[in-house]
N, C-alpha and C positions, 0 to 999 in steps of 0.2 A: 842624517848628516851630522858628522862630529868633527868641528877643528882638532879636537885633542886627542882625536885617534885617524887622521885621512885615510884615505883609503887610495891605491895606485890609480885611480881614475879623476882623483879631486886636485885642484891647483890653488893657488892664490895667486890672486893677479891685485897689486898693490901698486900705489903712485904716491907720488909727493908734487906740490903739496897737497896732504887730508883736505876736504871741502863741508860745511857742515850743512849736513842736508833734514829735513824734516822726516818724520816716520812712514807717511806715502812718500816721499821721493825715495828711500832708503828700499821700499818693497816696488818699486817703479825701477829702480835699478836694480836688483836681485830679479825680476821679474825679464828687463833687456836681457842681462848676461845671460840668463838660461836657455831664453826663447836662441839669442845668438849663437849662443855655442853649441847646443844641444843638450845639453848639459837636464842631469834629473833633478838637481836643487842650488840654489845661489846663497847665502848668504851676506850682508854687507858685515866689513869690518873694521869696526871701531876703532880708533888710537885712544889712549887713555885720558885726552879730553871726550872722546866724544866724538870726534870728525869720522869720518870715512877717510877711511886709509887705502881701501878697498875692496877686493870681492871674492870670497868663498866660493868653489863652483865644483861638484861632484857628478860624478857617475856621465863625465866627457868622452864622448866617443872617439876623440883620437885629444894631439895637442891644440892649445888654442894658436894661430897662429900669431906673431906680431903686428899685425894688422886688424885683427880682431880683438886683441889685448887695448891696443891706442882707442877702439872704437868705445871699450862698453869704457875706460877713464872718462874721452871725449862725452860722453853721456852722463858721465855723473859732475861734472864739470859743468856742462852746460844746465844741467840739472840746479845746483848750485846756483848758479849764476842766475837763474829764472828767479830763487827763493828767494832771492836777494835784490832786489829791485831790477833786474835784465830782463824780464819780459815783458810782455805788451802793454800792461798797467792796466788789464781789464780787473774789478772788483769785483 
């Protein structure tokens, strides 16, 4: 997988705002997006802080549709949201 050369089967599926996620939530979300879309590899992508901006996703067997776009953001969003004190507060 290459950002700097895609290929017609790769998209980028970006939102605002970037959420900053840990390095398992970042492979936890490249891992949703692929599994969802069907997709052969995901990459997360950085904004020049460091946030997740978004998602790299290649070798997609058709487009993703807008509902499935909303889905893998709503994922790393609530991804997010867990890292940061919104989950259950088990230790």
């Amino acid at each position: 997988m290459s950002r700097a050369r895609p290929l017609p089967t790769c998209r980028e599926l970006d939102w605002a705002p970037a959420c900053v996620l840990s390095d398992p939530a970042q492979v936890a979300l490249e891992d949703y997006a692929r599994a969802l879309l069907r997709a052969s590899s995901a990459e997360a992508m950085p904004d020049a802080s460091g946030r997740v901006k978004g998602v790299h996703v290649c070798g997609l067997p058709s487009e993703p549709t807008p509902a499935a776009r909303r889905d893998v953001e709503a994922f790393a969003h609530d991804l997010a949201q867990r890292e940061n004190g919104g989950g259950l507060g088990w230790s």
